[in-house]
C-alpha positions in Angstrom: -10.3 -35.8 4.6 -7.0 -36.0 6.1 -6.2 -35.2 9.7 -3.3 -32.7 7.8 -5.4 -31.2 5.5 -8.0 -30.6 8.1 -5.2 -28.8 10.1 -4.1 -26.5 7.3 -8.0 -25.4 7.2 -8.6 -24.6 10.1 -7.0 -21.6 10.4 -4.8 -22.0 13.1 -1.4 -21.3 10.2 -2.8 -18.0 9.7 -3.1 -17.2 13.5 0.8 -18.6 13.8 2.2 -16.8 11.1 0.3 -13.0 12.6 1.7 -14.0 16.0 -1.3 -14.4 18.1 -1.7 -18.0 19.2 -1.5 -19.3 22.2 2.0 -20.8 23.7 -0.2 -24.3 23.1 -1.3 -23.4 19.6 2.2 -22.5 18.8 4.1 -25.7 20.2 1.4 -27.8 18.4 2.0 -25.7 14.8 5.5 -26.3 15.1 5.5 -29.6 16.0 3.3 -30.3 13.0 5.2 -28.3 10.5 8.5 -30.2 11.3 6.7 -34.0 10.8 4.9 -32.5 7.4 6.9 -31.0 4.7 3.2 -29.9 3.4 2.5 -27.8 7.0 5.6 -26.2 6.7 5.2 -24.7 2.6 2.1 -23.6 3.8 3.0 -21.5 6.6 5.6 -20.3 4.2 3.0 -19.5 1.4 1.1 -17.5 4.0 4.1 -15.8 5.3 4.7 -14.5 1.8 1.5 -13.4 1.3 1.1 -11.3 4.6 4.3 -9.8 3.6 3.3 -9.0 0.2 0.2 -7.5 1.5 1.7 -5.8 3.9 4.0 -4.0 1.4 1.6 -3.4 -1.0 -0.4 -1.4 1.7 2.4 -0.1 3.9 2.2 3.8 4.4 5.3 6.2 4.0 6.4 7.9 7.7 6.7 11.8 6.7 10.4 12.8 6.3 10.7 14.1 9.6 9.6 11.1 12.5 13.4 9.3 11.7 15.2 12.5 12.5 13.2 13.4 15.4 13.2 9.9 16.9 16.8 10.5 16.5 17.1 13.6 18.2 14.9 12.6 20.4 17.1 9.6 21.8 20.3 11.9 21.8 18.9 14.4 23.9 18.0 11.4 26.2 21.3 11.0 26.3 22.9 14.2 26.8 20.8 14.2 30.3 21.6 11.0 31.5 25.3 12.2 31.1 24.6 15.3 33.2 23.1 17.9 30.6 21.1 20.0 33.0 17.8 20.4 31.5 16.2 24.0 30.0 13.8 25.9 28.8 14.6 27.8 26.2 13.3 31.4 25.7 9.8 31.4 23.8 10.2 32.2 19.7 8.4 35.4 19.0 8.5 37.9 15.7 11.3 40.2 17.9 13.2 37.6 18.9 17.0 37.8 18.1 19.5 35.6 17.0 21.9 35.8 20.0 19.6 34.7 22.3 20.0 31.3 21.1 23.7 31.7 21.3 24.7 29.5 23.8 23.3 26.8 21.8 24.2 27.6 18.0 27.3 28.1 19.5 27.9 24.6 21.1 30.3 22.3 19.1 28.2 19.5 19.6 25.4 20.8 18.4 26.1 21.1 14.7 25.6 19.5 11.4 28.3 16.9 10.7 29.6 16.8 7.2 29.1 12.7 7.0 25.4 13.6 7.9 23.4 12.0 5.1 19.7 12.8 6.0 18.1 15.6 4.4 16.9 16.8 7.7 19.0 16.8 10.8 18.1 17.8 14.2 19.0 18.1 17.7 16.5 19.1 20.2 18.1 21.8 23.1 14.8 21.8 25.3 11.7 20.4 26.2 9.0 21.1 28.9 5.3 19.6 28.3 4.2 22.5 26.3 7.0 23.4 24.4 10.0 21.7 22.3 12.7 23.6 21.0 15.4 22.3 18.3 17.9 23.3 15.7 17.2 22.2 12.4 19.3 21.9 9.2 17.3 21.0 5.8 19.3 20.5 3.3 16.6 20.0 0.3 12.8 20.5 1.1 10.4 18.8 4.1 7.3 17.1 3.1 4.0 19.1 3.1 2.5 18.7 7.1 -0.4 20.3 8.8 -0.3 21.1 12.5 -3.8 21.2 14.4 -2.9 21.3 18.1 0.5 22.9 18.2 2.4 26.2 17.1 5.5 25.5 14.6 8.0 28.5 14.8 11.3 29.0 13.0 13.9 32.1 13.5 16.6 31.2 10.7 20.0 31.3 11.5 21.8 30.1 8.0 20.8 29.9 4.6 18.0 31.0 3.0 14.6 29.1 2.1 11.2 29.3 1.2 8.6 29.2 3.3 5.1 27.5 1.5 2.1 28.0 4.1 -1.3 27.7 2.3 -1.6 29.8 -1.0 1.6 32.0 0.2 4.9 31.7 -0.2 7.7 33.6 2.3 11.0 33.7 1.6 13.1 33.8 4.9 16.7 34.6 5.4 19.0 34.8 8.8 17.1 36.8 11.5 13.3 36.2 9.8 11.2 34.7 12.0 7.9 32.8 11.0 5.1 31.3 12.8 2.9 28.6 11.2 -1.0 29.3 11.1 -2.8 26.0 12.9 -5.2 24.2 10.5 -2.2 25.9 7.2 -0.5 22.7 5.3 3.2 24.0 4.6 6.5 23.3 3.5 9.8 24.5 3.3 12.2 24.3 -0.1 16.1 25.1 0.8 17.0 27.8 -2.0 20.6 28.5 -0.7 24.0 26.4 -1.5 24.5 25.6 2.5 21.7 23.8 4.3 18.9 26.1 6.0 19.5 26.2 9.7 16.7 27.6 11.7 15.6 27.5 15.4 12.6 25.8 15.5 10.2 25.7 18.1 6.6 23.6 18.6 4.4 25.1 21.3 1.0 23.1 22.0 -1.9 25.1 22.1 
């Protein structure tokens, strides 16, 4: 057999092409693949094929992981320009709108109209336990469970449903709602303007 085709079988193309040989192993692939046509379309044919599989068995992030990431590198940012850091009062069944004023109230912190994601947020405090947000959906959010944190929403806007388990709750400005732990849910926007709530996630 060839001293090519014995390179091609040994494995070492698949190794390159995941990224995990060694700086030696990588010099030595490369070298090979640009003195053999035949190295080189084979690296390419696995390439293709790790990409194929990797599509084929790729898993959808939930709706809401690109807008928190989002929100979570603005508010990054609004405290490395000075934004003094708070903690925002807890979410509870008699808690009231105004309370949440200084922030609902803030120019920058609203929904822009060039906003193109269904769910936009931007997160006005965080302590270990606790992060506290406004939210706009303007559709529905995908069914999630929580197991080791509290998810609370006082809406502020709009008017939505509310789908925890077998029930459905339909909130409007000024409801508040608590998500039990363990209770998939969802939430399906049933007013013209997007659903604005504050939304809070204590850990338990």
């Amino acid at each position: 057999m060839s001293t090519i085709y014995n390179f091609i079988e040994s494995g070492i193309l698949e190794l390159y092409v995941m990224g995990i040989t060694s700086p030696q192993e990588t010099q030595e692939v490369e070298q090979m693949a640009a003195a053999h046509p035949e190295v080189k379309a084979e690296i390419d044919q696995i390439s293709r094929a790790v990409e194929a599989y990797a599509q084929e068995h790729a898993i959808a992030p939930r709706e809401t992981v690109k807008p928190l990431v989002l929100a979570t590198i603005d508010y990054l940012q609004r405290l490395a320009k000075g934004e003094p850091a708070v903690d925002p009062p807890m979410l509870a069944k008699n808690s009231k709108l105004e309370t949440y004023a200084p922030w609902l109230n803030r120019a920058d912190l609203t929904l822009s109209e060039e906003e193109e994601e269904d769910i936009f947020v931007k997160i006005i405090g965080h302590t270990p336990k606790t992060t506290t947000a406004i939210v706009w959906i303007k559709d529905m959010s995908d069914y999630e469970v929580h197991h080791d944190e509290y998810e609370r929403f006082l809406i502020v806007e709009g008017t939505c449903d509310m789908i925890a388990g077998e029930h459905l709750y339909k909130l409007k400005p000024g409801d508040f709602f608590e998500v039990p732990l363990h209770t998939q849910h969802m939430i399906k926007v049933t007013s013209k303007v997007p659903c604005k709530a504050v939304l809070q996630r204590v850990a338990v």
